[in-house]
N, C-alpha and C positions, 0 to 999 in steps of 0.2 A: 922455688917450688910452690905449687900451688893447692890446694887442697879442695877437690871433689866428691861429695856423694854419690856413693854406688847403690844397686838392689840385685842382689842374685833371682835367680828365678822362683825361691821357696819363699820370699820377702824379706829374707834379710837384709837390711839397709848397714852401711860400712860409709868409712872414707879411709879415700887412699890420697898418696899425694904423688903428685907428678909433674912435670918441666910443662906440661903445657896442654890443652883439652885435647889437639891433637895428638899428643904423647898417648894422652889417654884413650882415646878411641882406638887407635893403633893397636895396642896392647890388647885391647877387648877381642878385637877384630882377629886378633891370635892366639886367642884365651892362655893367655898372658898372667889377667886379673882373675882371681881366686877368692871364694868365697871364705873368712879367717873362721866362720859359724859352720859350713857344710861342705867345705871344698870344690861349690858347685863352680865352672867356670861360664855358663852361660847370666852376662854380667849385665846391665846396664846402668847407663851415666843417668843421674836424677839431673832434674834441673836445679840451680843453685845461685841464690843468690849472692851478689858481691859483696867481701866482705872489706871494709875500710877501717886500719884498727884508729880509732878516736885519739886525742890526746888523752881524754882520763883516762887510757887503757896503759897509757906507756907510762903514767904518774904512778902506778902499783906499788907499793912496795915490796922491794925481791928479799926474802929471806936467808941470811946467811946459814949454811949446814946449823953451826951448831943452834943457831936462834930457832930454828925451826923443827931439830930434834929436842931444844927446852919446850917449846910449845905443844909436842907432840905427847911428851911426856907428861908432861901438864893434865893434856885431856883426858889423857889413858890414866892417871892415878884419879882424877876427878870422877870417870866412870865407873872405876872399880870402888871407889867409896860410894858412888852412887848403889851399886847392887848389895854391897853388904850393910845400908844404912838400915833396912827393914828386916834384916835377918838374926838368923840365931846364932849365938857363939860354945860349937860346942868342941871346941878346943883340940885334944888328941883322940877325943871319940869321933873323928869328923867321916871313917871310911865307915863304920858300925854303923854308927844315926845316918850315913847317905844310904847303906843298902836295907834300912828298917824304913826309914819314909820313901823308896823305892817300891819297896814290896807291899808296903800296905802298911806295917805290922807298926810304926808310929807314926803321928798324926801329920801330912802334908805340911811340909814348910819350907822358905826357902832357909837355909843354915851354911855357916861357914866356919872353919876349925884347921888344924895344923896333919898332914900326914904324909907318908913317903913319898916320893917317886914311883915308886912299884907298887903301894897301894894305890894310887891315883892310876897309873895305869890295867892295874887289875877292875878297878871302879869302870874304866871305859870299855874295858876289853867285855862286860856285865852289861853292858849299855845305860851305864849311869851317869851322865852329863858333869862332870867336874871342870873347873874352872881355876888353874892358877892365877894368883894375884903377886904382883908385885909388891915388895918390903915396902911398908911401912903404910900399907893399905888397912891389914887388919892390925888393932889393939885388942890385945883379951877383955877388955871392958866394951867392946862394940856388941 
């Protein structure tokens, strides 16, 4: 398989991949090829150049599932410590103080604190931005 750039007629630019340039014309020529941004099929081939994968491309290192769901996890607790490092901790008052710095009525901050399910989603359903955090992100002393 080989892998080509396409442009629909509105500019959206795609790649698709196919047995061969001639595969792909073919297909255009049948409006075959579909725009995945507007479903337009009036399609055309960009020109492209050849790509030759390197040796240092094939030295990568491949992730095994679970190495990769440790790393991933990793990130996602290190970001979620990152947003509640500057914030306030306001414990089980957290749906109260989000719709009082919501409306005005206390002072703008960002703040994090413990509360239901169904307050969090009654918080959203309000259009009040809430954010679950994974265990062992917040400490009552943050």
């Amino acid at each position: 398989m080989k892998v080509f750039n396409c442009v629909c007629e509105f500019g959206h630019e795609f790649e698709g991949w196919f047995d061969s340039v001639e595969s792909l014309d073919e297909q255009i020529r049948a409006r075959l090829v579909v725009c995945p941004y507007c479903n337009s099929t009036q399609i055309k081939r960009l020109p492209t150049a050849s790509y030759v994968m390197a040796s240092r491309d094939k030295a990568k290192p491949e992730y095994k599932a679970q190495e990769l769901e440790a790393k991933l996890r990793s990130e996602a607790l290190n970001a979620a410590r990152e947003l509640v490092k500057d914030s306030e901790y306001v414990g089980e008052r957290f749906a109260t103080e989000a719709r009082a710095v919501h409306s005005g009525r206390a002072p703008m901050r960002t703040i994090h604190g413990r509360c239901t399910a169904e307050q969090a989603e009654e918080l959203l359903e309000e259009g009040i931005a809430v954010l679950p955090l994974p265990p062992g992100v917040v400490h009552e002393t943050n």
